[in-house]
C-alpha positions as CSV (number, residue, x, y, z in Angstrom):
1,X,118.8,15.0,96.3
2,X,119.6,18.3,97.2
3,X,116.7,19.4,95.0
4,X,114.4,17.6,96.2
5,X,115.3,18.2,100.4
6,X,114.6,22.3,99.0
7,X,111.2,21.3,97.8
8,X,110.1,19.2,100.5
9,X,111.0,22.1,103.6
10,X,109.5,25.1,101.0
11,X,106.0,22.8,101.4
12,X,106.2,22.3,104.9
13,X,107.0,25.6,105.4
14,X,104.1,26.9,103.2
15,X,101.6,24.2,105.1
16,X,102.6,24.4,108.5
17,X,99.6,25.4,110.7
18,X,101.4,28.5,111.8
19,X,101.4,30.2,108.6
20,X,98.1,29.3,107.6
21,X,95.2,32.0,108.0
22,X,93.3,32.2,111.5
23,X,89.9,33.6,112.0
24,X,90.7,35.8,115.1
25,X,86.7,37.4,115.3
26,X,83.6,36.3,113.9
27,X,80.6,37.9,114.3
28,X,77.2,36.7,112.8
29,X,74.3,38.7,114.9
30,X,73.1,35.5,115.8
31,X,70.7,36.5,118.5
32,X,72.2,39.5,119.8
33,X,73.3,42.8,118.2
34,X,77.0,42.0,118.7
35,X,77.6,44.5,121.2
36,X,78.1,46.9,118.0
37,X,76.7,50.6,118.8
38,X,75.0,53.3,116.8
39,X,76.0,56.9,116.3
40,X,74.7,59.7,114.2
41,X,74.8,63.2,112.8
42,X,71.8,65.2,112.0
43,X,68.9,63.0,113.1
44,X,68.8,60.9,110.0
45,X,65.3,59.1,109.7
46,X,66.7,55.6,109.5
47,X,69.5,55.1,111.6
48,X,71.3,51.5,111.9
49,X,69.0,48.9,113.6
50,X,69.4,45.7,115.2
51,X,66.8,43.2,113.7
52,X,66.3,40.2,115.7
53,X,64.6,38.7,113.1
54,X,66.9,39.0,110.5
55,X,69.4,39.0,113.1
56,X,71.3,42.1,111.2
57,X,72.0,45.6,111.2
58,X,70.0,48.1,108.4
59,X,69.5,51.2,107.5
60,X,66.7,52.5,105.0
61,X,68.5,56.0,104.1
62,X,67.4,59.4,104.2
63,X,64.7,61.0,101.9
64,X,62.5,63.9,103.7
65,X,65.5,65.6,105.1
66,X,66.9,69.1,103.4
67,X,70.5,68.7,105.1
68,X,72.7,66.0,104.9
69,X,72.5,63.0,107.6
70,X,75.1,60.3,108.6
71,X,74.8,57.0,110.9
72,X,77.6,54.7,112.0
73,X,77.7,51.3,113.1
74,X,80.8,50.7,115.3
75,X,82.3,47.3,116.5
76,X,83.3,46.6,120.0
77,X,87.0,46.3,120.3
78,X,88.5,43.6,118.6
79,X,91.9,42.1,120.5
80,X,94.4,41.2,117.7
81,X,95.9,37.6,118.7
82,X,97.8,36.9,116.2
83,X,100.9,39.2,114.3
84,X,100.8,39.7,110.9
85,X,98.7,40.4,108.2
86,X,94.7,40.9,108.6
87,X,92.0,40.7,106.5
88,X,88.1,41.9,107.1
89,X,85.4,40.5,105.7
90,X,81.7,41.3,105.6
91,X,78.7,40.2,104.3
92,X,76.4,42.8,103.0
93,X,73.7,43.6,100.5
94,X,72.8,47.2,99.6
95,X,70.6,49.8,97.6
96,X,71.9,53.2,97.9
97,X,71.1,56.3,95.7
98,X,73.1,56.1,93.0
99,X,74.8,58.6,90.6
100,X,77.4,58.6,93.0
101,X,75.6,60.9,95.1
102,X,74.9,58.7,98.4
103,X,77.4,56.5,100.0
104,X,78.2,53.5,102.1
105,X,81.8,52.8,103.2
106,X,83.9,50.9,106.0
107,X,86.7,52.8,108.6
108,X,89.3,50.9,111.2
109,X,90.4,52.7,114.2
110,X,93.3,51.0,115.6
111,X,95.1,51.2,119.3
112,X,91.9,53.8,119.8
113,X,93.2,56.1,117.0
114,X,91.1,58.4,114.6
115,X,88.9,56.2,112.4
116,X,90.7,55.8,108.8
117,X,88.4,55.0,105.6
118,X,89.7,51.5,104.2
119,X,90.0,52.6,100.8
120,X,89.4,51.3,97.4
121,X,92.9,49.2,96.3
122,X,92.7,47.2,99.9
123,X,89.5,44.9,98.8
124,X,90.1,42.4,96.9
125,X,86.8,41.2,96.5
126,X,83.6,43.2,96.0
127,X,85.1,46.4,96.9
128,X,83.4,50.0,96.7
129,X,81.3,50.6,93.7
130,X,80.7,54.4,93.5
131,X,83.9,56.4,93.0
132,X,84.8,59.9,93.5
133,X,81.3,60.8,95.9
134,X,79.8,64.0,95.1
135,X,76.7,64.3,97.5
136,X,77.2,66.7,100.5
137,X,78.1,64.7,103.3
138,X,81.3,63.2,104.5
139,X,82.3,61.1,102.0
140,X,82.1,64.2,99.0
141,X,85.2,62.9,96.9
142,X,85.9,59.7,98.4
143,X,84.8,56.2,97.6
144,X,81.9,54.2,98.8
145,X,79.4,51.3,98.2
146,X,76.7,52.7,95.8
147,X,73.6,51.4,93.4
148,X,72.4,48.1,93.8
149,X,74.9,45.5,95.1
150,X,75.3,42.7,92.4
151,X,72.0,40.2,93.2
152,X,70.8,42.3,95.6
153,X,68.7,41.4,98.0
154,X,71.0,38.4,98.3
155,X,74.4,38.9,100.1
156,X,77.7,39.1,98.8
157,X,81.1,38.7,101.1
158,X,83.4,41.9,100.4
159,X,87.0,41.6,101.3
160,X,89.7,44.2,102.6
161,X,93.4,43.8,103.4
162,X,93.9,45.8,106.8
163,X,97.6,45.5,106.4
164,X,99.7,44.1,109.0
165,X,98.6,44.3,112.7
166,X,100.9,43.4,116.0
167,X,99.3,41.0,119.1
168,X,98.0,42.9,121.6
169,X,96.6,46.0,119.4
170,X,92.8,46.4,119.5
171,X,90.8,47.6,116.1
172,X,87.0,48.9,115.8
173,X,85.7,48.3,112.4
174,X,82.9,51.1,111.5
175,X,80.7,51.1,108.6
176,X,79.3,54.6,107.5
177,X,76.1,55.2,105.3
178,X,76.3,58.8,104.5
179,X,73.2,60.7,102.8
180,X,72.6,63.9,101.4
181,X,69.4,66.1,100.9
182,X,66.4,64.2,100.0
183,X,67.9,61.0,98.8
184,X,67.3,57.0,99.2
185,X,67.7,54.3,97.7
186,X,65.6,52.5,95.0
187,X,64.9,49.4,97.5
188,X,64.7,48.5,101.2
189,X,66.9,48.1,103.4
190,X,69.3,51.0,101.7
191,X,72.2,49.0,103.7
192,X,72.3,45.2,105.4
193,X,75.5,43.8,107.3
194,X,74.6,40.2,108.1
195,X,78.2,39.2,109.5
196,X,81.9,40.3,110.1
197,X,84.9,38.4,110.2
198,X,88.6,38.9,110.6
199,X,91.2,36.6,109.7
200,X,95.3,37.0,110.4
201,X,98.5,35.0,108.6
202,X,100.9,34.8,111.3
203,X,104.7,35.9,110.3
204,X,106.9,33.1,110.2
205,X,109.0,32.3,112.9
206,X,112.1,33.1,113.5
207,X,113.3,29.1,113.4
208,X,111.0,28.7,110.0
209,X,113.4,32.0,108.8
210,X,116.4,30.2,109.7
211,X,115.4,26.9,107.6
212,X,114.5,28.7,104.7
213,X,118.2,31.1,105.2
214,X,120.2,27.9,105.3
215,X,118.6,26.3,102.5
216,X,119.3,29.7,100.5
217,X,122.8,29.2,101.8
218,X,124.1,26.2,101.0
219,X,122.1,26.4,97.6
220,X,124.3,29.3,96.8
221,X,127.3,27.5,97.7
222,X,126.5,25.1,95.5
């Protein structure tokens, strides 16, 4: 009996709508550039652009330049609702000089802090493909989206763990294509970002904790 009463709280525990994942941002370009904004270093010849047709954000690379050239594509700020752990996901298609010369990568800034480079072991799905950069630009050693995404031009969804986050914090998601001299990919658009998402788990609550504790409990007295 006891058994089974253990069983049946673990499931409800596990099902309850409060620990299930929430989408808490969802962006798809649909009609409007998503309020996202460009910057770049050194003039680069094809910096992200809004297409309204595609309704997505490109970029075609560098390839007539002699110095290296960076452009960044930066969310609006993003109000965490939920606390606990938060996942980004994107879905992309790309074509950047491979070798791994050329790079394409994804940063978080959260609370307004410096932007950090999501790296490598948070994806679990179609994370970065070109390891250990060597072109000169900002992303020499690091790790980045390079070559031909698998299917390309069709898009794949890539998915990072951002870690646990606290309601109330903000986060800008920033996706970086950095180029060096001379260098594009083999097709166009280099770089496509046709929607981002975030979802959050919510921690369990503190009366959820308790159940679970008590259980434990009397098991062990048992």
């Amino acid at each position: 009996m006891l058994k089974r009463i253990w069983m049946a709280t673990i499931v409800a525990l596990l099902c309850a709508p409060g620990a299930m994942a929430q989408v808490i941002y969802e962006e798809d370009f649909s009609g409007s550039d998503g309020g996202y904004t460009v910057t770049d270093d050194n003039a680069p010849e094809s910096p992200w652009t809004y297409d309204s047709v595609a309704e997505a954000w490109f970029t075609d690379g560098t390839s007539e330049k002699g110095e290296p050239s960076h452009t960044r594509l930066t969310s609006p700020l993003i109000d965490i609702t939920e606390t606990g752990a938060v996942d980004l996901s994107f879905s992309h298609f790309y074509s950047i000089e491979g070798g791994a010369w050329d790079g394409g990568a994804v940063f978080t800034s959260v609370n307004g802090g410096t932007f950090e480079q999501v790296l490598s072991d948070a994806f679990t799905e179609n994370g970065y493909t070109a390891f250990d950069l060597i072109g000169n630009h900002d992303l020499n050693g690091l790790d980045g989206f390079g070559d031909d995404s698998v299917g390309y031009p069709a898009p794949i969804t890539s998915t990072a763990s951002l870690g646990t986050m606290t309601a109330g914090d903000t986060l800008a998601i920033q996706f970086l294509m950095a180029n060096d001299e001379y260098s594009k990919g083999a097709s166009l658009p280099n770089w496509q970002i046709e929607s981002v998402s975030l979802t959050a788990v919510p921690e369990p609550t503190s009366l959820a904790l308790l159940a679970v504790c008590g259980l434990l409990a009397l098991r062990v007295r048992r």
